[in-house]
LOZATI-624232 format. One record per residue (C-alpha): x, z, y; residue number from 1. Coordinates in Angstrom, 1 decimal. Layout:
// LOZATI-624232
@px=X&pz=Z&py=Y&pos=NUM
...
END
This chain:
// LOZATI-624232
@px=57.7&pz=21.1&py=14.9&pos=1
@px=55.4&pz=18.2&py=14.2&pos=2
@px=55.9&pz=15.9&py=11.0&pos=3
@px=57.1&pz=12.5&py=11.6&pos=4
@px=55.2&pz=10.2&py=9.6&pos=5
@px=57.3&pz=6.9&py=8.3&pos=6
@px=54.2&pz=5.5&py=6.2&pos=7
@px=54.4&pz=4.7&py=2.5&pos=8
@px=57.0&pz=3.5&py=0.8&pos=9
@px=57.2&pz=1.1&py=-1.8&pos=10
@px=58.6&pz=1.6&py=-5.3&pos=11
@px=60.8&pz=-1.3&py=-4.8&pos=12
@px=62.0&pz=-0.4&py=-1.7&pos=13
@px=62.9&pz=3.4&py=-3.3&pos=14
@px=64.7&pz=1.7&py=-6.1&pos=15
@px=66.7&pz=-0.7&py=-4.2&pos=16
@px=68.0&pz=2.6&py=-1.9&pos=17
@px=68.7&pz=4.5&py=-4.3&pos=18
@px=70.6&pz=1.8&py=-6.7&pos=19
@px=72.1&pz=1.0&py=-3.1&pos=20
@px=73.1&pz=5.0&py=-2.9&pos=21
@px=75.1&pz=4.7&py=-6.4&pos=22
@px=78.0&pz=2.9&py=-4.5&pos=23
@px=80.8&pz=4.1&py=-7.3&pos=24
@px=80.8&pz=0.8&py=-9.3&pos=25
@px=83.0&pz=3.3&py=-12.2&pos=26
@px=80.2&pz=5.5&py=-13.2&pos=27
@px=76.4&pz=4.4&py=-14.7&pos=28
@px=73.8&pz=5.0&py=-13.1&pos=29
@px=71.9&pz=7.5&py=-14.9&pos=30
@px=68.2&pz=6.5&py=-15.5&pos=31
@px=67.0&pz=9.8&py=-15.9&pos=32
@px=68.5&pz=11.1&py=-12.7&pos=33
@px=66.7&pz=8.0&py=-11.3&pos=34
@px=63.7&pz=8.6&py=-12.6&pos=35
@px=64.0&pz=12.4&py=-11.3&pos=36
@px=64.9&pz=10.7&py=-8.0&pos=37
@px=61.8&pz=8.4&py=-8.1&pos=38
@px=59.6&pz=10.8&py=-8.9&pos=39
@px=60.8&pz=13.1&py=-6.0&pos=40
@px=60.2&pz=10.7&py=-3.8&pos=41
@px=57.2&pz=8.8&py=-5.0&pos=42
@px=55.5&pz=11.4&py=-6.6&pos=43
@px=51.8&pz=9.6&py=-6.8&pos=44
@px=53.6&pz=6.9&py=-8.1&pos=45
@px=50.8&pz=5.5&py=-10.4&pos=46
@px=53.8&pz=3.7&py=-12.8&pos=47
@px=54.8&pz=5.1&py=-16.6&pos=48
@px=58.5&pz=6.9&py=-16.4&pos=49
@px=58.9&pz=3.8&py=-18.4&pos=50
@px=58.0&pz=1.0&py=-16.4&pos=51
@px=60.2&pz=2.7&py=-13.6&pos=52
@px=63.1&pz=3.2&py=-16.1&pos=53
@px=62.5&pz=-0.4&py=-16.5&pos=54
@px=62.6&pz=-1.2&py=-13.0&pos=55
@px=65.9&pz=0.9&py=-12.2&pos=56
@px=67.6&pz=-0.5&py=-14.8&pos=57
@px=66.3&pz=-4.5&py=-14.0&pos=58
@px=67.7&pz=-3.6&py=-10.2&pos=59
@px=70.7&pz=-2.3&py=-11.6&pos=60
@px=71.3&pz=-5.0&py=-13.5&pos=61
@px=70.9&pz=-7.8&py=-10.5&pos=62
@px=73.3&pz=-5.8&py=-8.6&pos=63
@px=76.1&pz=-6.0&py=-11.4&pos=64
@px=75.7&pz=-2.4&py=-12.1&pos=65
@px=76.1&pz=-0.2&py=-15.3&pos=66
@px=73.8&pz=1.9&py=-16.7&pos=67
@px=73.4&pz=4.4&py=-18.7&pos=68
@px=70.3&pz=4.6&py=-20.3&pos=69
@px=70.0&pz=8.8&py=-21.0&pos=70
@px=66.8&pz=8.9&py=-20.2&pos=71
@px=63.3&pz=9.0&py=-23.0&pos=72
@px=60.7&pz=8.0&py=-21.1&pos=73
@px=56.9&pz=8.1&py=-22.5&pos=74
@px=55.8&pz=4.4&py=-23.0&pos=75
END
């Protein structure tokens, strides 16, 4: 079976889906299960766990979200 290629994908784009994916408005999101997410999914991502920590958690934060910040990322 042949690979379907979708081309690359943005971080912002990742983060908003997976933000998006967190519909359960009661629980945090969980920055490092994001950041485990991200880097799943983006993993020659050039940015520090820290800068996409940062990201999550600013996109979270638009959105109304909560967070919950369980995560130690390396500067």
């Amino acid at each position: 079976m042949a690979a379907i290629e979708f081309g690359p994908r943005s971080v912002t784009s990742v983060i908003d889906q997976y933000v998006n994916s967190r519909r359960s408005s009661d629980r945090p999101i969980s920055m490092r299960d994001a950041l485990r997410a991200l880097r799943t999914a983006l993993p020659l991502c050039a940015l520090t766990d820290r800068q996409i920590v940062d990201l999550v958690a600013a996109t979270a934060i638009e959105r109304g979200r909560n967070i919950y910040f369980d995560a130690a990322p390396e500067a």
